[in-house]
C-alpha atoms as one frame of an Amber mdcrd trajectory, in Angstrom:
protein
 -22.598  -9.498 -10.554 -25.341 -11.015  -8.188 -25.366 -10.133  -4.588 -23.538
 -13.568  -2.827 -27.138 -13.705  -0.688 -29.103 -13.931  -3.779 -26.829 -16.297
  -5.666 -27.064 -18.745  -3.063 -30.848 -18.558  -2.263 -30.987 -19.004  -6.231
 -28.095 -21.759  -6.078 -30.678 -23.554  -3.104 -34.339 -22.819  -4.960 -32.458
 -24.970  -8.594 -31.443 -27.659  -6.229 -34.639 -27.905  -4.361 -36.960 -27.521
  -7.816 -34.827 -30.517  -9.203 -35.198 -32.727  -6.516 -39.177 -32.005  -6.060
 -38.912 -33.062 -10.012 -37.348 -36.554  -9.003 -39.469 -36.642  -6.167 -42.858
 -36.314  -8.568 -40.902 -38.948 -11.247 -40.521 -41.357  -8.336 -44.087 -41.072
  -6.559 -45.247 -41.749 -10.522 -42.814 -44.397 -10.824 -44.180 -46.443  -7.130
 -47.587 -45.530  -8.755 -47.178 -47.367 -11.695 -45.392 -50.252  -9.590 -48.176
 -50.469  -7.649 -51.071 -50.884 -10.185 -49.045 -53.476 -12.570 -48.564 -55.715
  -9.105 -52.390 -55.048  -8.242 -53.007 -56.015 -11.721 -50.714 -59.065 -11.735
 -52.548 -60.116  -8.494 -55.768 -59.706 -10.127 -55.074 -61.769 -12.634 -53.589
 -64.633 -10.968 -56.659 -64.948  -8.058 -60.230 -64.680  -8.421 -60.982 -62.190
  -5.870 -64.194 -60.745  -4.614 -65.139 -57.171  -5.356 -64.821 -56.097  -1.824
 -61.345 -57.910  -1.352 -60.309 -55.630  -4.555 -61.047 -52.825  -2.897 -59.510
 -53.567   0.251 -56.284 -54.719  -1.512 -56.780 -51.346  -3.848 -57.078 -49.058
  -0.471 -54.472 -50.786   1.080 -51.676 -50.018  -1.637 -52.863 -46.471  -2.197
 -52.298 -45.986   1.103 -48.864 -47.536   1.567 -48.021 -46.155  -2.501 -49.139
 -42.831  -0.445 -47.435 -43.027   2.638 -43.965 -44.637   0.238 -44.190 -41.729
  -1.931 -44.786 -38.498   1.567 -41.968 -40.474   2.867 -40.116 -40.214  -0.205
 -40.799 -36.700  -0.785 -40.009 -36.095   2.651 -36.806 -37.647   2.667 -36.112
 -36.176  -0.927 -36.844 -32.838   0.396 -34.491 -33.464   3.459 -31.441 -34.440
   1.599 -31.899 -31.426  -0.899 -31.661 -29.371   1.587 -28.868 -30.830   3.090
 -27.141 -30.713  -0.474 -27.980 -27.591  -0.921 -26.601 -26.280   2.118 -23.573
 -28.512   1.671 -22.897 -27.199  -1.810 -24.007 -23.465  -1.267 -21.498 -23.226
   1.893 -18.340 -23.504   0.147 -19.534 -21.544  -2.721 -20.580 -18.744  -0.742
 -17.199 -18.766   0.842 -15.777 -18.798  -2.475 -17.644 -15.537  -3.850 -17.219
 -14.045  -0.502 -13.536 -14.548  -0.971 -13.501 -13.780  -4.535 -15.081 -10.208
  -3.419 -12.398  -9.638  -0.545  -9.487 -10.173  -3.241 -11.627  -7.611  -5.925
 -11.358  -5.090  -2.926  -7.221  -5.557  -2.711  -7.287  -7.854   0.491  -4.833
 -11.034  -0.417  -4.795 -12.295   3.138  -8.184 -14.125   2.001  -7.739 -17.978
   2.759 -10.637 -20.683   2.533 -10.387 -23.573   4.751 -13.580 -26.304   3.434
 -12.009 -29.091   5.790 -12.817 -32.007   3.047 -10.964 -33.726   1.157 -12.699
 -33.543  -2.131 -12.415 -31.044  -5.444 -13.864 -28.008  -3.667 -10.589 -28.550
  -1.196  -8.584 -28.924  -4.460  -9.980 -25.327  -5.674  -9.702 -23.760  -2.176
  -6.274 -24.801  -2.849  -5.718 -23.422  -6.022  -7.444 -20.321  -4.782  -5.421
 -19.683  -1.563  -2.629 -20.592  -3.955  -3.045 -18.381  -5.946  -3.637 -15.236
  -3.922  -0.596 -15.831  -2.125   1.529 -16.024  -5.435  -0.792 -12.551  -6.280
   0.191 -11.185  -2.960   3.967 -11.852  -3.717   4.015 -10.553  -6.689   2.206
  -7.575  -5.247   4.877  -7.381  -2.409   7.812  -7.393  -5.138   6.503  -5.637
  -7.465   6.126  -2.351  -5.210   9.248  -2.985  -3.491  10.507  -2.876  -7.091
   8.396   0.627  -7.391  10.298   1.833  -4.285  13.489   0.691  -4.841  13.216
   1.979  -8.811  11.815   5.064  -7.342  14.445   6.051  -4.864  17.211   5.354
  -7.794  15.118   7.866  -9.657  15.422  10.400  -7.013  19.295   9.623  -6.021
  20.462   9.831  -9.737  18.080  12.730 -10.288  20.024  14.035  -7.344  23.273
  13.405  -8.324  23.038  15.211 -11.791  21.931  18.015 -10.014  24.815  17.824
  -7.714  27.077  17.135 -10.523  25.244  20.427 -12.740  26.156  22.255  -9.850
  29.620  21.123  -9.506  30.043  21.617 -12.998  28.643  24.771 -13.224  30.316
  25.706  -9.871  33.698  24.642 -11.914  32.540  26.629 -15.258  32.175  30.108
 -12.428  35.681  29.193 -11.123  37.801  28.632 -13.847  36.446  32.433 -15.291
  37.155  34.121 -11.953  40.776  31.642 -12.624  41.161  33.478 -15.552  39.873
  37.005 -14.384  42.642  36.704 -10.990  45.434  35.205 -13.153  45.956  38.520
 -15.994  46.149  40.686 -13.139  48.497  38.702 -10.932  50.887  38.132 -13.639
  51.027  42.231 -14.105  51.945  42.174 -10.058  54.206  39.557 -10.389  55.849
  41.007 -13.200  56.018  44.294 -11.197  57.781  43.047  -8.470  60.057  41.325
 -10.582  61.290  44.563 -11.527  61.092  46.419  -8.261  64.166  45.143  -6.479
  66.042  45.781  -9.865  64.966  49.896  -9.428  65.749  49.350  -5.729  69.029
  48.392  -6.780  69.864  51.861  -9.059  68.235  53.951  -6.281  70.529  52.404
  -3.899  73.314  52.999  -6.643  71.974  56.834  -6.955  71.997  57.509  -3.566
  75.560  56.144  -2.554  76.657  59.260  -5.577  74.960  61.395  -3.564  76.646
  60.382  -0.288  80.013  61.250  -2.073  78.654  64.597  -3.272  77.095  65.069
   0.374  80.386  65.354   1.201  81.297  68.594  -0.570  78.523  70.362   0.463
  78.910  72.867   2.760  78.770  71.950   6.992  74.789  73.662   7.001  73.601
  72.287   4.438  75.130  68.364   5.324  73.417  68.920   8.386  70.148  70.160
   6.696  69.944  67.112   3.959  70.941  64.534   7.112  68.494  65.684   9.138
  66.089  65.635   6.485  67.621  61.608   5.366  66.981  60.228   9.248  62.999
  62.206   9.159  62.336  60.483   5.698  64.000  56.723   6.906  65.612  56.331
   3.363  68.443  53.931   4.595  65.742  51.745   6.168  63.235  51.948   3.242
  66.229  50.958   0.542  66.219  47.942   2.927  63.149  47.155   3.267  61.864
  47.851  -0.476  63.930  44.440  -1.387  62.460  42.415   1.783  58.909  44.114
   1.112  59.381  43.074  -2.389  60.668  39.147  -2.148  57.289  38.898   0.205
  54.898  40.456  -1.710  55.987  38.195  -4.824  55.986  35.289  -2.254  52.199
  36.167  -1.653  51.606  36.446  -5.178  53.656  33.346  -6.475  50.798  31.673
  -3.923  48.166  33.252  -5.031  49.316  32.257  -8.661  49.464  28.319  -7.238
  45.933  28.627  -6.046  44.389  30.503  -9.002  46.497  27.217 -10.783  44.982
  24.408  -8.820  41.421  26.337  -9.014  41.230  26.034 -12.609  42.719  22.647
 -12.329  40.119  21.634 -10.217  37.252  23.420 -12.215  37.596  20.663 -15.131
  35.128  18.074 -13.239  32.681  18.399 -15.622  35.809  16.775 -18.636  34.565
  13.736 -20.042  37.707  12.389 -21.277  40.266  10.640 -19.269  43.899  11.631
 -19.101  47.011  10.411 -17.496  47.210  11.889 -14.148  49.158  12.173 -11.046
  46.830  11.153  -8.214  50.243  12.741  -5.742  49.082  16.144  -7.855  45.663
  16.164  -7.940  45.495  15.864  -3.586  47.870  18.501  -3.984  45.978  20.829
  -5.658  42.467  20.153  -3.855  44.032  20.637  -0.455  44.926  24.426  -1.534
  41.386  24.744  -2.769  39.742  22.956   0.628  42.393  24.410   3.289  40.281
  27.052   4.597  38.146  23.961   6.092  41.020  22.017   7.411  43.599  24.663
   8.916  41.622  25.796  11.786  40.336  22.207  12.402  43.688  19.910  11.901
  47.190  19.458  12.007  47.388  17.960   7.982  50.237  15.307   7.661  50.822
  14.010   4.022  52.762  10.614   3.346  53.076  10.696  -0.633  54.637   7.435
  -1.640  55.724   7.152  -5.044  53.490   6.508  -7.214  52.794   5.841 -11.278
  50.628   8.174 -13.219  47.422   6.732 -13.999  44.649   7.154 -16.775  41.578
   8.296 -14.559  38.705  11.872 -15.356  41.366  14.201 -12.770  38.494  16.393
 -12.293  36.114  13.923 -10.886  39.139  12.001  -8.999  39.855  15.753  -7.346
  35.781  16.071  -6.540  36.448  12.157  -4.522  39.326  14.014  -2.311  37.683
  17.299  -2.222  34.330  15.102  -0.509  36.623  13.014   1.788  38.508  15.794
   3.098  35.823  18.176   3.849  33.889  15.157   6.157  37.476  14.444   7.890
  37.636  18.210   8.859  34.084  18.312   9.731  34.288  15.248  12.089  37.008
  17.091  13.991  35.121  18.575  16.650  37.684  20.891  18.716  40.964  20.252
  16.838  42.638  17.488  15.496  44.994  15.620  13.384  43.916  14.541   9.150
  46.629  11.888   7.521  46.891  11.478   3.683  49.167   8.743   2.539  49.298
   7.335  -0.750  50.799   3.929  -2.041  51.100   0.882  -4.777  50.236  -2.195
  -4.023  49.559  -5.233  -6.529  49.093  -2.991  -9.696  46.868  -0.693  -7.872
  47.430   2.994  -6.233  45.565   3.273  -2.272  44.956   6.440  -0.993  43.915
   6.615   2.699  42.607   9.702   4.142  42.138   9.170   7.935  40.946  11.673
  10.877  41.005  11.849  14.606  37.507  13.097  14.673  34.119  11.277  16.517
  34.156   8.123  14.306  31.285   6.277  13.167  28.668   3.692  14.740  29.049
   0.333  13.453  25.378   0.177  12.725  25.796   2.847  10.385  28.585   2.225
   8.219  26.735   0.054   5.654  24.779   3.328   5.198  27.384   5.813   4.885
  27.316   5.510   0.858  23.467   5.616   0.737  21.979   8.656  -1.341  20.914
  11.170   1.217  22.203   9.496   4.310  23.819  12.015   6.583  25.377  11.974
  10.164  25.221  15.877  10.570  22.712  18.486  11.270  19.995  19.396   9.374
  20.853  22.018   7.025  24.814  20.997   7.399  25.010  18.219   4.425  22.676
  16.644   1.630  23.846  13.475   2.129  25.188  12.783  -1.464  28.821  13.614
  -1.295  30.043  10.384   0.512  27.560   8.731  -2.785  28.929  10.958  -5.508
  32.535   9.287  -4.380  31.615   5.706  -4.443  30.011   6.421  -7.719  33.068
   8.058  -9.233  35.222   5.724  -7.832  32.981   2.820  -9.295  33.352   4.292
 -12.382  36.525   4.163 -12.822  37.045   0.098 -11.472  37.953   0.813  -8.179
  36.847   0.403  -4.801  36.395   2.649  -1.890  36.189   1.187   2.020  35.831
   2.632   5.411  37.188   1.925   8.691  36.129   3.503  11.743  35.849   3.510
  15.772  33.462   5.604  17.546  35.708   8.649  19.580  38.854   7.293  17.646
  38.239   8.700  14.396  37.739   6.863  10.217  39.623   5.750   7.604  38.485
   5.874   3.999  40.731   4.088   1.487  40.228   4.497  -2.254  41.273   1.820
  -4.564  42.147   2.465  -8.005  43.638   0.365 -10.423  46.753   1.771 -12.783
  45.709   2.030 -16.342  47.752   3.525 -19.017
């Protein structure tokens, strides 16, 4: 493509060679004019030679002076063309090469009213329809591109989980063989407490034959050794230990219960349950943080993924604690209402802005500290929640604490 400079000096030099071309066709044209009147006159009149060559010199010199004048005023309004049409077209290429360089804010104002204003129109037309198009389709691009990276996220996340769950449930399975030998154990334990006790009230009756020095010898021995007081306490050490064990049993349970998040299938499940079972696995977090009250209405089962339902409480519960900043109070209530089963979680902790709680379910949007959250569990719930038809909303007031209520509907 020419230069814009030499395209319009070309543009001018066309213009200019056709209208010295008209300009030559005219002077020829006056000339001719001017000899068939001469002739005409000549051959109307009897004129004298020297009055023929006066009336000869005389049109020469105005055929001359018609045809300079001609030419001049030819020349004038080519120009004037020439400029006139060049203008706009140079502000057309010039534009043309500011849009082949990416800039769309081009516009081209010719101030007529003509078709060159029609095509400026089209023009600014249509790089303002490029421009918008431009303008959506990278917004598209970002918007496509940061689902990419929050659902590329999210499996990861949910890999972990999964694999998290998959570690879990084998150390479930490694803690439960050896707690049901314990629990077996002490099962048994008071029973031989019992015949010990049995064997050593014989002995107290035989004690008493013995003679005075050796009663004294085997008491004194019976008070050093504390066996009254260990007979006791073998039954009392006993019902504790299997105490400790029955709860270590519940919490090996509700670990493997919770380590099916990465299940496919749904089930019939008792929401009431599931809380139940993720609070034992998250109460590390909350008992040094919160006084935990728990409102369980009564509630039908429903068919949900338990795992992934669990994974929603587990996320909620975790951000209650960790909005408690000192110590405070976390409520769990569940209810039905209008076919549907609510569960509100609600804390006591720092709240949050109002200008932030359209965020709050955004991929990597996070209130805490850098290196203290990824931002994707509050978006992990909404997603799961999604999934399964429901609905998940937030209330909350800054140094009064948030609500989060989770919607789901009952489905057999």
């Amino acid at each position: 493509m020419n230069d814009s400079g030499e395209y319009r000096s070309s543009f001018r030099n066309r213009i200019v060679g056709a209208f010295i071309i008209i300009v030559i066709v005219w002077g020829t044209l006056l000339s001719g004019i001017f000899h068939y009147t001469l002739n005409h006159i000549l051959s109307r009149h009897e004129l004298s030679a020297s009055a023929i060559d006066d009336i000869g010199r005389r049109f020469a010199v105005v055929g001359s002076m018609l045809t300079l004048a001609g030419i001049a005023l030819f020349l004038v309004v080519a120009v004037f063309l020439a400029r006139a049409i060049s203008r706009p077209i140079k502000e057309f290429t010039d534009a043309v090469s500011e849009v082949s360089r990416g800039n769309l804010d081009v516009r081209i104002e010719t101030g007529t009213n003509d078709e060159l204003s029609d095509l400026a129109d089209y023009f600014n037309d249509m790089t303002a329809s490029i421009k918008h198009s431009r303008e959506s389709l990278e917004s598209e691009v970002r918007k496509r591109t940061d689902d990419l990276k929050a659902a590329q996220s999210r499996i990861l996340q949910q890999d972990k989980m999964a694999s998290i769950g998959q570690l879990a449930a084998g150390v479930a399975h490694e803690i439960n063989n050896p707690v049901g030998f314990i629990m077996s154990n002490l099962a048994t334990l008071p029973k031989y407490a019992d015949r010990l006790d049995e064997f050593v009230r014989v002995v107290d009756d035989a004690f008493e034959a013995l003679p005075p020095e050796r009663r004294a010898e085997l008491d004194e021995k019976r008070k050093r050794l504390k066996i009254n007081r260990i007979l006791d306490d073998i039954r009392s050490l006993a019902a504790e230990s299997a105490e400790g064990a029955q709860r270590i049993k519940k919490i090996v349970q509700d670990l493997k219960t919770f380590s099916r998040i990465d299940e496919s299938d749904d089930k019939l499940a008792d929401i009431n349950a599931g809380i139940e079972s993720t609070l034992n696995i998250v109460w590390n977090e909350i008992k040094y943080k919160a006084v935990l009250n728990k409102d369980f209405g009564v509630i039908p089962m429903t068919r949900c993924n338990p795992g992934q339902m669990n994974q929603v409480f587990m996320n909620l519960l975790v951000n209650a604690a960790h909005a408690i900043e000192t110590h405070g109070e976390i409520n769990i209530r569940t209810w039905e209402d209008a076919g549907s089963i609510h569960v509100s979680v609600s804390d006591t902790g720092q709240g949050i802005p109002q200008a932030n709680l359209g965020r709050i379910f955004d991929p990597f949007y996070t209130t805490k500290e850098v290196g203290k959250g990824t931002g994707l569990g509050l978006s992990i719930a909404y997603d799961i929640v999604k999934r399964h038809n429901g609905d998940i909303t937030v209330e909350s007031e800054v140094g009064k604490g948030t609500t989060f209520i989770v919607r789901l509907p009952v489905t057999a």
